[in-house]
C-alpha positions as CSV (number, residue, x, y, z in Angstrom):
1,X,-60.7,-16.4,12.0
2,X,-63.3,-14.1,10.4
3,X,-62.2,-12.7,7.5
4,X,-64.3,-10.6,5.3
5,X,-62.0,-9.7,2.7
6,X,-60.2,-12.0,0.4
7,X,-56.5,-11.9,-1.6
8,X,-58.6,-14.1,-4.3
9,X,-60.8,-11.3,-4.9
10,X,-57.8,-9.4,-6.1
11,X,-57.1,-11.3,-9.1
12,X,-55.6,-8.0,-11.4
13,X,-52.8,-7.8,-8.5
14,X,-49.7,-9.5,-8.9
15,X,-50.2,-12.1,-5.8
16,X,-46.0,-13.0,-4.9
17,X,-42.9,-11.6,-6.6
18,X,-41.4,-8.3,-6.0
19,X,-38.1,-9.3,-6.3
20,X,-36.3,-10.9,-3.0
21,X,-38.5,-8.9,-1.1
22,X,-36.4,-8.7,2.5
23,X,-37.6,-6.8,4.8
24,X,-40.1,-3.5,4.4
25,X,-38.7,-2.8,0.7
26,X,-41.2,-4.3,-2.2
27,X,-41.8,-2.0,-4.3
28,X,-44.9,-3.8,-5.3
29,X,-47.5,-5.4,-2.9
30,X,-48.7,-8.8,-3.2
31,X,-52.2,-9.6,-3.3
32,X,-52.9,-10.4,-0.3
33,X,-51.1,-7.1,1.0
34,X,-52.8,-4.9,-1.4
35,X,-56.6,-6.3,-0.3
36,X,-55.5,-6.1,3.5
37,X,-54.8,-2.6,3.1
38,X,-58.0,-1.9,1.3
39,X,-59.8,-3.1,4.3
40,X,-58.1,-1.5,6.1
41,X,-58.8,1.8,4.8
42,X,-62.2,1.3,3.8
43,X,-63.1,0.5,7.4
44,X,-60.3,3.1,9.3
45,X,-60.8,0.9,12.7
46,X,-58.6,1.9,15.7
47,X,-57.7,-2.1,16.2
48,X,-56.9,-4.1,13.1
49,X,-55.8,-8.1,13.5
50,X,-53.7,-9.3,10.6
51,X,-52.7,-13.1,10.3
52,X,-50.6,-13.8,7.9
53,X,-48.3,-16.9,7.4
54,X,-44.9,-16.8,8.1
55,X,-43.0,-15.6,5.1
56,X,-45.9,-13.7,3.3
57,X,-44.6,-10.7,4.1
58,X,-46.6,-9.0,7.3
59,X,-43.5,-6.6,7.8
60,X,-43.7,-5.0,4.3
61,X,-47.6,-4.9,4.8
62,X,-47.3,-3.2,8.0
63,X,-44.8,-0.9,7.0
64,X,-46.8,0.5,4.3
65,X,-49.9,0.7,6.3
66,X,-47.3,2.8,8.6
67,X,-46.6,5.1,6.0
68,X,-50.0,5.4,4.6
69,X,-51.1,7.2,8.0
70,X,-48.3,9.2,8.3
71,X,-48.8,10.4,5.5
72,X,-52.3,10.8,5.2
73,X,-51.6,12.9,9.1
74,X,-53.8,10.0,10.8
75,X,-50.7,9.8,13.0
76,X,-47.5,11.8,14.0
77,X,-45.1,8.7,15.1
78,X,-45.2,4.5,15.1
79,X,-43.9,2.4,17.8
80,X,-42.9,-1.4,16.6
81,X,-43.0,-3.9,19.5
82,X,-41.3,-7.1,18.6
83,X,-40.6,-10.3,20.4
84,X,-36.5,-10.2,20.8
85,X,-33.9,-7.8,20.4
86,X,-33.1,-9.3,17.2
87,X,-36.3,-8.5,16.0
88,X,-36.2,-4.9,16.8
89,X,-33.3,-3.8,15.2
90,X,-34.7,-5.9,11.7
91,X,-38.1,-3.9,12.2
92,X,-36.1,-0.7,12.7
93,X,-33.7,-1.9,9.5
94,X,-36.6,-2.1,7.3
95,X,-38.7,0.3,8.1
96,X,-35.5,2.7,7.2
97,X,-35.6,1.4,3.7
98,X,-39.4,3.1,2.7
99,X,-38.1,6.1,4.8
100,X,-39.2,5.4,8.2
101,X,-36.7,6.0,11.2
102,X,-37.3,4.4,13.9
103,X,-34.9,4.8,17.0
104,X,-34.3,0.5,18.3
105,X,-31.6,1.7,21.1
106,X,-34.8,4.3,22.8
107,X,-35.1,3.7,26.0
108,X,-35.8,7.0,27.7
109,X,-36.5,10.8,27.4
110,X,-37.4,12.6,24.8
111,X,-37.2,11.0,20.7
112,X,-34.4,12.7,18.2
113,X,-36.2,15.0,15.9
114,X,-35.0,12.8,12.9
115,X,-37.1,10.1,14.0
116,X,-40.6,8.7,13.3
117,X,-41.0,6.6,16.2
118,X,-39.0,3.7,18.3
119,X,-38.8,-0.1,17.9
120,X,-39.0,-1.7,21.2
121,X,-39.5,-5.3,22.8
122,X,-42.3,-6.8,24.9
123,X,-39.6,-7.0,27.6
124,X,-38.8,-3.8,27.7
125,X,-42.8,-2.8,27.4
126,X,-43.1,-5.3,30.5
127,X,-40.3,-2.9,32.3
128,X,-41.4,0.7,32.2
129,X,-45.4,1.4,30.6
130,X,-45.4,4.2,31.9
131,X,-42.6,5.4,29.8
132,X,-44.4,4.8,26.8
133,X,-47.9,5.6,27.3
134,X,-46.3,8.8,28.1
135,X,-44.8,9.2,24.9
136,X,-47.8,7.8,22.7
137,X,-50.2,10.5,24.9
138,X,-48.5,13.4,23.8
139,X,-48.8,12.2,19.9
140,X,-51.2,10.3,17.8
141,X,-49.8,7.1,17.2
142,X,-49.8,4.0,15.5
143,X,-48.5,1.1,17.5
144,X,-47.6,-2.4,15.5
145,X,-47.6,-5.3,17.9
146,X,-45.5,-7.8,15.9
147,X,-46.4,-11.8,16.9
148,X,-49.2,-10.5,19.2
149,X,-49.4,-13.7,20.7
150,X,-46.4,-12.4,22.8
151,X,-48.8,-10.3,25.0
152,X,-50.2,-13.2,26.6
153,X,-46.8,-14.5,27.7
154,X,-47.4,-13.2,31.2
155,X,-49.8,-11.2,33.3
156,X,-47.4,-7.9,33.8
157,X,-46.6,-8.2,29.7
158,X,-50.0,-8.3,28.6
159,X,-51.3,-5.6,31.5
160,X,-47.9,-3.5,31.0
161,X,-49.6,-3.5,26.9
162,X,-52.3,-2.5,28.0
163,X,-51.2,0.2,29.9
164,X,-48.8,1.5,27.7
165,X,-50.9,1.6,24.6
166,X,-54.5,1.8,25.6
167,X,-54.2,5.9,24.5
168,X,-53.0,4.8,20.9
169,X,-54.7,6.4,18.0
170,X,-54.3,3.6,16.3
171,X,-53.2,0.0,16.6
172,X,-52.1,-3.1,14.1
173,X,-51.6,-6.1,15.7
174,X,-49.6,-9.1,13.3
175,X,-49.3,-12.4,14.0
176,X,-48.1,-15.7,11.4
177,X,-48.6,-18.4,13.9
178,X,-51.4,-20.5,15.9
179,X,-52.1,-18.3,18.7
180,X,-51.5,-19.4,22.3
181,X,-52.5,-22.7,23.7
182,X,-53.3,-21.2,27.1
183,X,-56.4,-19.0,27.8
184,X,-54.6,-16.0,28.5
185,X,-56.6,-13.0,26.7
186,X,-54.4,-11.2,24.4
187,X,-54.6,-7.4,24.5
188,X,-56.2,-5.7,21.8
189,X,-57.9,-9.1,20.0
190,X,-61.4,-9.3,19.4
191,X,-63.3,-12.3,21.1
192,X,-66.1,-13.8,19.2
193,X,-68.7,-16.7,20.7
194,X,-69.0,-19.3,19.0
195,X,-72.7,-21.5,18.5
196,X,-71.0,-24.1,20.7
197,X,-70.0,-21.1,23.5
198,X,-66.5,-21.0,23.2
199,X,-64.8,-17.4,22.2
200,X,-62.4,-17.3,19.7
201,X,-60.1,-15.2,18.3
202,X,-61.2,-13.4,15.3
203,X,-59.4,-11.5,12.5
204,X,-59.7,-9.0,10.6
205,X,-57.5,-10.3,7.9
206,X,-56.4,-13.6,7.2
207,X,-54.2,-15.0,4.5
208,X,-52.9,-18.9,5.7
209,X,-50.4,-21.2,4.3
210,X,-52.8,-22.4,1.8
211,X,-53.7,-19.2,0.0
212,X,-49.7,-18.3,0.4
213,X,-48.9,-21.9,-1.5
214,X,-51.6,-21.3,-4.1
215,X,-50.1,-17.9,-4.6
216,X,-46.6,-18.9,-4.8
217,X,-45.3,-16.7,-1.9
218,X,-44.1,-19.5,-0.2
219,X,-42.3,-22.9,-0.6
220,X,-43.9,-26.1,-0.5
221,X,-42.9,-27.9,2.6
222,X,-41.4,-31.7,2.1
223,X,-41.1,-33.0,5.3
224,X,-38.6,-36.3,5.8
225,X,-39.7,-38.2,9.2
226,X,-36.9,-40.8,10.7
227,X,-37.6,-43.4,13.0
228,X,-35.7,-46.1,14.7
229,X,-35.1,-47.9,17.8
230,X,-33.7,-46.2,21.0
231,X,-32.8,-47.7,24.4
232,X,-32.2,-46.0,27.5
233,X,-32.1,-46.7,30.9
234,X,-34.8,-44.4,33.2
235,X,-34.2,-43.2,36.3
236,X,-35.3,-46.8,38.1
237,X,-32.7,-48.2,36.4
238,X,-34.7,-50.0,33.8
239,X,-33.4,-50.2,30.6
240,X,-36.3,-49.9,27.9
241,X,-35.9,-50.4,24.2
242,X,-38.6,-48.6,21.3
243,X,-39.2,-47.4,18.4
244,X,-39.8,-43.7,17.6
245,X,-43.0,-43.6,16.4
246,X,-44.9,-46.8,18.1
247,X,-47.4,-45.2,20.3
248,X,-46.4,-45.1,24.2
249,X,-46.8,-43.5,27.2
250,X,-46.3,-39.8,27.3
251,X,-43.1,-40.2,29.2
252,X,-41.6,-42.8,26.9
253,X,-42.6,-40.7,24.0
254,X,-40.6,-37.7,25.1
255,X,-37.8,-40.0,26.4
256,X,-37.3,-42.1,22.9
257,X,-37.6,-38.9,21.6
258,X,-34.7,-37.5,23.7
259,X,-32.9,-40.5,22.9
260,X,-32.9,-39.8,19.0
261,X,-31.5,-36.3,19.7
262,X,-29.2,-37.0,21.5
263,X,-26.0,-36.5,19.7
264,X,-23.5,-39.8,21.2
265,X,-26.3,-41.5,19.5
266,X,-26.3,-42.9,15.6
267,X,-29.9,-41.1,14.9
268,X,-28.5,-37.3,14.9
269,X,-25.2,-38.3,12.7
270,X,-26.9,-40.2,10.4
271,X,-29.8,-37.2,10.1
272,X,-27.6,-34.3,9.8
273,X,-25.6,-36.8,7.3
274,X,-29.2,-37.5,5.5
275,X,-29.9,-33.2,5.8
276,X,-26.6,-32.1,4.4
277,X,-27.2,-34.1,0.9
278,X,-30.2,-32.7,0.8
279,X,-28.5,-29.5,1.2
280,X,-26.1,-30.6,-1.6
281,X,-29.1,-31.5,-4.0
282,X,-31.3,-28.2,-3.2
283,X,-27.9,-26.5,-4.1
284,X,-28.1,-27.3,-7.6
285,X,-31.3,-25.2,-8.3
286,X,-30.7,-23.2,-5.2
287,X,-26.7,-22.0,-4.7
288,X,-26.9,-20.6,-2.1
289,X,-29.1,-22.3,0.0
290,X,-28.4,-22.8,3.5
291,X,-29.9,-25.1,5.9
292,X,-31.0,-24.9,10.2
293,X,-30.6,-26.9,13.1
294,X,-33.1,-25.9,15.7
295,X,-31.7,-27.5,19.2
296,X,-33.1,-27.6,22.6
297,X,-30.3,-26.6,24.8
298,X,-26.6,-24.8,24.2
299,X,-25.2,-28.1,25.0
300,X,-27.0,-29.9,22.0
301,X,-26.2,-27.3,19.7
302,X,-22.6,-26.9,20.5
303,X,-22.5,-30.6,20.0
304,X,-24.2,-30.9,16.8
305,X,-22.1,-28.0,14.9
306,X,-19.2,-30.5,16.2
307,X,-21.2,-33.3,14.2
308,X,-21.6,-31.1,11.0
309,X,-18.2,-30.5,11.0
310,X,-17.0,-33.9,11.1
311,X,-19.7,-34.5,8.4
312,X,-19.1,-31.8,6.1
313,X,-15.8,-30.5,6.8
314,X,-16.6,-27.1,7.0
315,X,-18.1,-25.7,10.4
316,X,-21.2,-24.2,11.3
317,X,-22.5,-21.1,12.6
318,X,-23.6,-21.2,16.5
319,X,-26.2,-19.0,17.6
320,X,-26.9,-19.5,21.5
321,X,-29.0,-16.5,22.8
322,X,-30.7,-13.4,22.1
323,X,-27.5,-11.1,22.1
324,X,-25.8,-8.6,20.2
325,X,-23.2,-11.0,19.4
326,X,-25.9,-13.8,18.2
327,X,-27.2,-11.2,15.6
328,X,-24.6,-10.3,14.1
329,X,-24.0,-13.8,13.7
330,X,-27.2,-14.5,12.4
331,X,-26.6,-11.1,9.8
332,X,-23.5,-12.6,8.6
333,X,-24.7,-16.1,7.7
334,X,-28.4,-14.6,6.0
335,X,-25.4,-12.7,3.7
336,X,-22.9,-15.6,3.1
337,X,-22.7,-18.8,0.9
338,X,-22.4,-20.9,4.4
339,X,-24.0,-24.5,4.5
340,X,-24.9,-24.7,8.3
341,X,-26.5,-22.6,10.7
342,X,-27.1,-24.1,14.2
343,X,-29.2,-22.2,16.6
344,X,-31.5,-23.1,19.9
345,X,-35.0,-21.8,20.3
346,X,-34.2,-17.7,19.3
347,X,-34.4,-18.6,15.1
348,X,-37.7,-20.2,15.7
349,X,-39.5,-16.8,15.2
350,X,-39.3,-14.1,13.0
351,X,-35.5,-14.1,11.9
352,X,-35.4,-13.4,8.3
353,X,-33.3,-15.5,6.6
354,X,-34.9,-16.1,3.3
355,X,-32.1,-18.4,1.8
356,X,-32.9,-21.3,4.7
357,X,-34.3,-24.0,2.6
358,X,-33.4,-27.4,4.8
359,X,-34.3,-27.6,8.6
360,X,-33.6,-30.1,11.1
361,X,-36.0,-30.1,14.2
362,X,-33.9,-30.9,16.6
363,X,-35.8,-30.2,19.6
364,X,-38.7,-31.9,22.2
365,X,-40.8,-29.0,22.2
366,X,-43.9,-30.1,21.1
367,X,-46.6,-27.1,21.2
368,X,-48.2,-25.8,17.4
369,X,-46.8,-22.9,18.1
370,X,-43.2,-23.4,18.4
371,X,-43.6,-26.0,15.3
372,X,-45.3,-23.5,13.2
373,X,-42.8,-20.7,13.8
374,X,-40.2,-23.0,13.0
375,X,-41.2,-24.7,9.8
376,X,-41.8,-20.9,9.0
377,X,-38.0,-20.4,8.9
378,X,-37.7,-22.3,5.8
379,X,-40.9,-20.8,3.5
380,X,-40.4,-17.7,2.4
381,X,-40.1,-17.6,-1.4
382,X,-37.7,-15.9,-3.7
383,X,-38.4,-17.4,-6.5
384,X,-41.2,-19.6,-8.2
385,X,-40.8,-23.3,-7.8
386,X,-37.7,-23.3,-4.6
387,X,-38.9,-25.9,-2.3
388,X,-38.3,-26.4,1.7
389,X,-37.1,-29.6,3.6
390,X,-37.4,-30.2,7.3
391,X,-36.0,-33.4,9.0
392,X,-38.3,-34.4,11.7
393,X,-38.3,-37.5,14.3
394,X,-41.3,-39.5,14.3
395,X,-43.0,-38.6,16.5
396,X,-47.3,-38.6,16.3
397,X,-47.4,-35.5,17.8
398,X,-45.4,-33.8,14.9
399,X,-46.5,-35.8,12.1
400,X,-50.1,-34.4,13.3
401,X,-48.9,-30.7,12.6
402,X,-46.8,-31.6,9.6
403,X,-50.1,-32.8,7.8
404,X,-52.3,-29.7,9.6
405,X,-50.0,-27.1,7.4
406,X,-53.2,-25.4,6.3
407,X,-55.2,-25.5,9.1
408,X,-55.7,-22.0,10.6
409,X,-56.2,-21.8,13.7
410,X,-58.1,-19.3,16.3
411,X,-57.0,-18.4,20.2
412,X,-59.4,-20.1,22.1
413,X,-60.1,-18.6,25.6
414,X,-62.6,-21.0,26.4
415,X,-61.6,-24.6,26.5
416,X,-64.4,-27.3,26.6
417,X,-63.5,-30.2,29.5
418,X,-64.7,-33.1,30.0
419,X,-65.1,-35.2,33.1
420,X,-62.9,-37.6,34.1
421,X,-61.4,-37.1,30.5
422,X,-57.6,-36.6,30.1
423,X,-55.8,-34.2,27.1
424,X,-52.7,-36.4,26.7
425,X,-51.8,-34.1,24.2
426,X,-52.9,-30.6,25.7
427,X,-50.0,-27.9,25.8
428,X,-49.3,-26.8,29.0
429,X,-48.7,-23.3,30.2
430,X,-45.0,-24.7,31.0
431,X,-44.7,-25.8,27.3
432,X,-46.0,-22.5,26.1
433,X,-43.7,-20.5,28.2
434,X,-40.6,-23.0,27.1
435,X,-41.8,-22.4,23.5
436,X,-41.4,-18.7,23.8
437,X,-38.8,-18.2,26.4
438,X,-35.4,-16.2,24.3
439,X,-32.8,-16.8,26.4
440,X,-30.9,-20.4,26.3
441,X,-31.4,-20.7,30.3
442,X,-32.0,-24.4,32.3
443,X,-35.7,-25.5,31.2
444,X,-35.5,-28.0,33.9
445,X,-36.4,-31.0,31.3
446,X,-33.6,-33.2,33.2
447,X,-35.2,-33.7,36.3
448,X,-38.9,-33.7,35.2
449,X,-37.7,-37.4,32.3
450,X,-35.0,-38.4,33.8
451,X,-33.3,-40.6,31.7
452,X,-30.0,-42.0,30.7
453,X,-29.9,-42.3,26.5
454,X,-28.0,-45.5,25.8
455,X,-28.4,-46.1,21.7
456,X,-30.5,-44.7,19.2
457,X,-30.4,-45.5,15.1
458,X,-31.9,-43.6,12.7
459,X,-34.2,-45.4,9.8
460,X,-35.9,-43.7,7.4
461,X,-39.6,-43.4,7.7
462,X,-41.5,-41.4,5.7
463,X,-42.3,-38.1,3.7
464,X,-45.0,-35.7,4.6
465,X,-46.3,-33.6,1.9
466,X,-49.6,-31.5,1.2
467,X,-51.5,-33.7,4.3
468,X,-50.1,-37.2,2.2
469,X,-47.9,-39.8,3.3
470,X,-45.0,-41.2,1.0
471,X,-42.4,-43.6,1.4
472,X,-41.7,-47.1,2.5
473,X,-38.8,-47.2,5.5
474,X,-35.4,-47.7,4.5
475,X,-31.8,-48.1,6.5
476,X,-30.0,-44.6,6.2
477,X,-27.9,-44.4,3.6
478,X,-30.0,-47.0,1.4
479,X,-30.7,-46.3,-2.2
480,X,-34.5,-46.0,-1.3
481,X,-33.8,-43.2,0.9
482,X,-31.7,-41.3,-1.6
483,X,-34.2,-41.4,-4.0
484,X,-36.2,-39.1,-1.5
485,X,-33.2,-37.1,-0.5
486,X,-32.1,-36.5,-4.3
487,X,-36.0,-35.0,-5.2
488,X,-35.0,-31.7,-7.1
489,X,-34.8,-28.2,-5.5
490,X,-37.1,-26.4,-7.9
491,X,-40.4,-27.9,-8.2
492,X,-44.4,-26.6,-8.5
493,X,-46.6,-27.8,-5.8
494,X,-48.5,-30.2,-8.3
495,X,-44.5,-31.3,-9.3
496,X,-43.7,-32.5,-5.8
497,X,-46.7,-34.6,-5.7
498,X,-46.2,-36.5,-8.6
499,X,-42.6,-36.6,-7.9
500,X,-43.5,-38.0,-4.6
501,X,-46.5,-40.7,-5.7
502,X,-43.4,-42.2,-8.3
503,X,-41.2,-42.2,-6.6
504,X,-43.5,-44.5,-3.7
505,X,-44.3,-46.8,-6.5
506,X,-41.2,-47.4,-7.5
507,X,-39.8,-48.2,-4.3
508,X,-42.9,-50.8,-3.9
509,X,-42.0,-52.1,-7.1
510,X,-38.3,-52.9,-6.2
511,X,-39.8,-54.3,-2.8
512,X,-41.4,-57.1,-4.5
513,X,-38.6,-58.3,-5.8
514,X,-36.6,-58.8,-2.8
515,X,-36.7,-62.2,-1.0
516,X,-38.6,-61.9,2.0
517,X,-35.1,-62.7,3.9
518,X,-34.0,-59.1,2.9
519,X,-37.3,-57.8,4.3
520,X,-35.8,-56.7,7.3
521,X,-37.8,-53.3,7.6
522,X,-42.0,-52.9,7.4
523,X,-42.2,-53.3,4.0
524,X,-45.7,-51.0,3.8
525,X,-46.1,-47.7,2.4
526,X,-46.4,-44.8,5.0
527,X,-50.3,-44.1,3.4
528,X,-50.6,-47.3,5.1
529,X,-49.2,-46.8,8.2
530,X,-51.3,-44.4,9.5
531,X,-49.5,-43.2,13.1
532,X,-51.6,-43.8,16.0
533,X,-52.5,-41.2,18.7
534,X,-52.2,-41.4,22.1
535,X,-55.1,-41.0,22.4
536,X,-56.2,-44.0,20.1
537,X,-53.5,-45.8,22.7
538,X,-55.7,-44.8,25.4
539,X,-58.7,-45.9,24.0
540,X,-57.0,-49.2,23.3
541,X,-55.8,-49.6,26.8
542,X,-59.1,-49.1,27.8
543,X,-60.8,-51.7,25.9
544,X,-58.5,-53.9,26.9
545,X,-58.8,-53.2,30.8
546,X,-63.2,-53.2,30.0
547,X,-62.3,-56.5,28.6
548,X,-60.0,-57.9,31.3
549,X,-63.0,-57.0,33.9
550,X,-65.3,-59.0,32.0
551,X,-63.3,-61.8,32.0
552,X,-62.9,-61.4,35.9
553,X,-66.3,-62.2,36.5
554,X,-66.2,-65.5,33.6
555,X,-63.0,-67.2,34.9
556,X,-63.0,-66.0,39.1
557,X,-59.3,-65.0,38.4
558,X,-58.3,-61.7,39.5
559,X,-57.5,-59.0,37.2
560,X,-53.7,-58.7,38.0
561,X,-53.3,-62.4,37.2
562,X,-55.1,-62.2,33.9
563,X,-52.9,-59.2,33.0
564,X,-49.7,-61.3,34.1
565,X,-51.4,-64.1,31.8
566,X,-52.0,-61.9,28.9
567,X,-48.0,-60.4,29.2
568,X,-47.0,-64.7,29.6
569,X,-48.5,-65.6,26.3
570,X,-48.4,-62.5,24.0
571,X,-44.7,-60.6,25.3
572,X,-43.7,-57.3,25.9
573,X,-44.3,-54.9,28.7
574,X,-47.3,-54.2,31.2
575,X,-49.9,-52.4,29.4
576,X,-49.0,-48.7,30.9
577,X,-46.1,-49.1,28.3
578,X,-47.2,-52.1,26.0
579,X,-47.9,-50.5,21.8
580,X,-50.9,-50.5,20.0
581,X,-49.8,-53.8,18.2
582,X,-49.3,-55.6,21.8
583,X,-52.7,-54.6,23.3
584,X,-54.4,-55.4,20.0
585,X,-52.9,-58.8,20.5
586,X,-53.6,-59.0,24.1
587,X,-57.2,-57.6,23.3
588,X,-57.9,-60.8,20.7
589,X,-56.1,-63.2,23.0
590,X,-58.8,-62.2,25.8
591,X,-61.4,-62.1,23.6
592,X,-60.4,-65.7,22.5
593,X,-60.3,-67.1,26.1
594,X,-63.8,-65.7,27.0
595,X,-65.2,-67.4,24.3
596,X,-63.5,-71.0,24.9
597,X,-65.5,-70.4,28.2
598,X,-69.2,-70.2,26.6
């Protein structure tokens, strides 16, 4: 993002703590806020792009920019467009608190006198643009596009934005997330070309997770990654047996996967059992901490609130879908002393609940988006020093953004291709949508992996912190993994660190002393066990395959019978689902033949 203004230079400005600070009603602005706004009015442009992480507080900065220009008479009314319903009603909520009315149940004629504006949905945008560009012609008008990204979701949304707010006097766009994996222009973004030519997104303020963590507006992240072994049965009827986080094929990633989160399974009891003492330990420093479930499906989450309540004794909230009902819900738990919250896909974005502090990802979508909106459930800060926890599975994919925290990233509308070269990784337009949709409808997942989950346990892995790796893996329930579960709830940045790095050599230490009969798990810290990419999979298959044709033309033997050889002698599956260990093996085997032939 280009960004010509810095919090940093700011330094006489207090950069994090006014208080709580819910919703639209510091009384003080942070840093970062404060130099935004500077810009801001310094340059007076009609489009202004702020990115801001999750939890740094881009409602309050908006809000104030909002009543900056009304007061200053550069507008007469503001219209909010948010992502959900939810949403709405929290914009309208706080922007009542610095004095700003905004109308979230508008949805024709003319506006009450008593208000300043409306709060309205992308949805409802989408339904009648008209409407509103109708409304913002007849009075100057600042429009705030909350998560921007939301624009692009679909032709009519981002052409029904258009529409509707093209005439605006003004317009602040905010956004805390990675912007879109597709190549969908987003209304109202400047595009700039790169040296390599590829446009890309470019801001006019930017203040990343970094900057927030130096700052101490939000919480450090732990993350606690479980793997395991899963079988299942696919729809051929073969039954195949792996571990979460052994590279495989894309299809056997997402179906292991599935298979840990499934909830007849040993992996989610044993998780949620591993979360809620987390919970218990975070409780000490924080009381009223409360922790998330983010599910995939109603199904799931109905069934894991089950879980926690045969776990904890005490039941959790459900929150299924975008309704009235489901924000309410959401209302009451952000004001009680409740332990568990269990929600699918709607929490993901936005929802201000700043006493979350543990997180289960509990779901197979896999896009940066989704995961950055997610983890940004749990990092707002209250206070100096409270620290956030999310459970994942291990899975490459997410370990990748767990250690890419800081990494800010652009919308990209170009996207470089290259022949004959698959993207195993590449977010689809299907995952993007998935990522974004708010209702709890059929994603269709079951037909596209079809798959039967037959057992899944749940071993500890590692922990993720600050772009390290910690941890040796442990069974669940181990004194090892306590030791990472019973890290305390209040610590500095620099604290968790070295918290972290002893508590690794401390676990190597009491390694050692084990016979190597009890050495049932990889006894090898996680900096060691660097996670390998499918794409490093593919490049190993490769090899192997270059290899295997080179050993066609030594020996005469065709390649299917060297490949039946190579499976004879080494083990395990045909190389479409053999792991990086097996072709390395099968690659030196080959290699080894070949040369007995010189």
């Amino acid at each position: 993002m280009t960004t010509t203004t810095s919090a940093t230079n700011n330094h006489h400005l207090s950069p994090a703590f006014p208080g709580r600070a819910p919703w639209g009603t510091a009384n003080k602005l942070r840093a970062w806020q404060q130099a935004a706004m500077d810009r801001y009015i310094q340059t007076q442009p009609r489009d202004f792009l702020a990115v801001a992480t999750p939890g740094a507080g881009k409602t309050t900065f908006a809000l104030t920019l909002a009543s900056w220009l009304l007061h200053h008479h550069v507008v007469q009314q503001v219209t909010v467009v948010a992502p959900t319903e939810h949403l709405k009603k929290q914009w309208a909520e706080a922007a009542a608190r610095i004095g700003i009315k905004l109308d979230p149940e508008y949805s024709a004629g003319p506006l009450g006198r008593e208000y300043h504006g409306v709060a309205i949905t992308y949805a409802g945008v989408g339904v009648r643009p008209m409407l509103h560009r109708n409304r913002i012609e007849q009075r100057k008008t600042l429009v705030i596009l909350d998560e921007i990204h939301h624009a692009g979701d679909s032709k009519s949304w981002g052409e029904a934005c258009l529409e509707a707010f093209e005439p605006a006097t003004r317009r602040l766009a905010l956004t805390g997330t990675p912007f879109r994996s597709d190549t969908n222009p987003i209304p109202f973004v400047t595009y700039e070309e790169g040296n390599d030519g590829i446009r890309r997104s470019s801001a006019d303020y930017t203040y990343g997770y970094g900057n927030a963590l130096g700052d101490g507006v939000v919480r450090p992240v732990i993350f606690l990654s479980y793997s395991g072994n899963m079988r299942w049965r696919t729809k051929a009827g073969d039954e195949i047996a792996a571990r979460l986080g052994e590279p495989m094929t894309k299809d056997a990633i997402s179906q292991a996967w599935r298979t840990a989160l499934d909830p007849r399974g040993d992996w989610m009891p044993n998780v949620l059992r591993a979360a809620d003492q987390r919970l218990t330990e975070v409780r000490k420093s924080i009381p009223d901490a409360g922790a998330l479930v983010i599910a995939s499906d109603q199904e799931q989450a109905r069934a894991y609130a089950k879980l926690i309540r045969e776990i904890t004794g005490q039941g959790a909230t459900l929150v299924l879908s975008d309704d009235s009902g489901a924000s309410q819900r959401i209302d009451d738990f952000s004001d009680s002393q409740d332990r568990w919250m269990v929600a699918v896909r709607m929490v993901s974005e936005g929802v201000d609940v700043p006493r979350l502090a543990v997180g289960v990802y509990a779901t197979t979508i896999s896009t940066p988006l989704f995961f950055a909106q997610a983890v940004g459930r749990f990092v707002r800060s209250r206070k100096r020093g409270e620290t956030a926890s999310v459970f994942l599975p291990t899975v490459p994919m997410l370990l990748g953004f767990a250690n890419e925290m800081e990494v800010e990233r652009d919308h990209v509308l170009d996207k470089p291709k290259k022949d004959g070269e698959e993207d195993p990784y590449a977010e689809s337009e299907k995952e993007m949508e998935e990522a974004n949709k708010e209702q709890d409808e059929d994603t269709g997942e079951q037909e596209q992996f079809s798959f039967e989950a037959l057992e899944s346990e749940a071993v500890f892995d590692r922990v993720l912190y600050d772009g390290a790796e910690f941890g040796m893996q442990a069974h669940a329930g181990s004194e090892e993994e306590q030791d990472y579960l019973g890290i305390p709830g209040l610590l500095e940045p620099d604290q968790v660190q070295m918290l972290l790095q002893k508590r690794q050599a401390r676990q190597i230490a009491h390694s050692r002393k084990k016979p190597d009969s009890e050495a049932d798990l990889l006894e090898m810290p996680a900096e060691r066990r660097p996670v390998v990419t499918h794409k490093e999979l593919l490049e190993l298959r490769k090899q192997l395959n270059t290899l295997v044709g080179a050993y066609v033309h030594q020996s005469g033997k065709p390649h299917g019978v060297i490949h039946t050889e190579l499976r004879r002698v080494c083990g395990g599956p045909p190389s479409a689902e053999a792991t990086a260990g097996q072709l390395s093996e099968r690659i030196k085997k080959v290699r080894e033949w070949a040369t007995r032939m010189r």
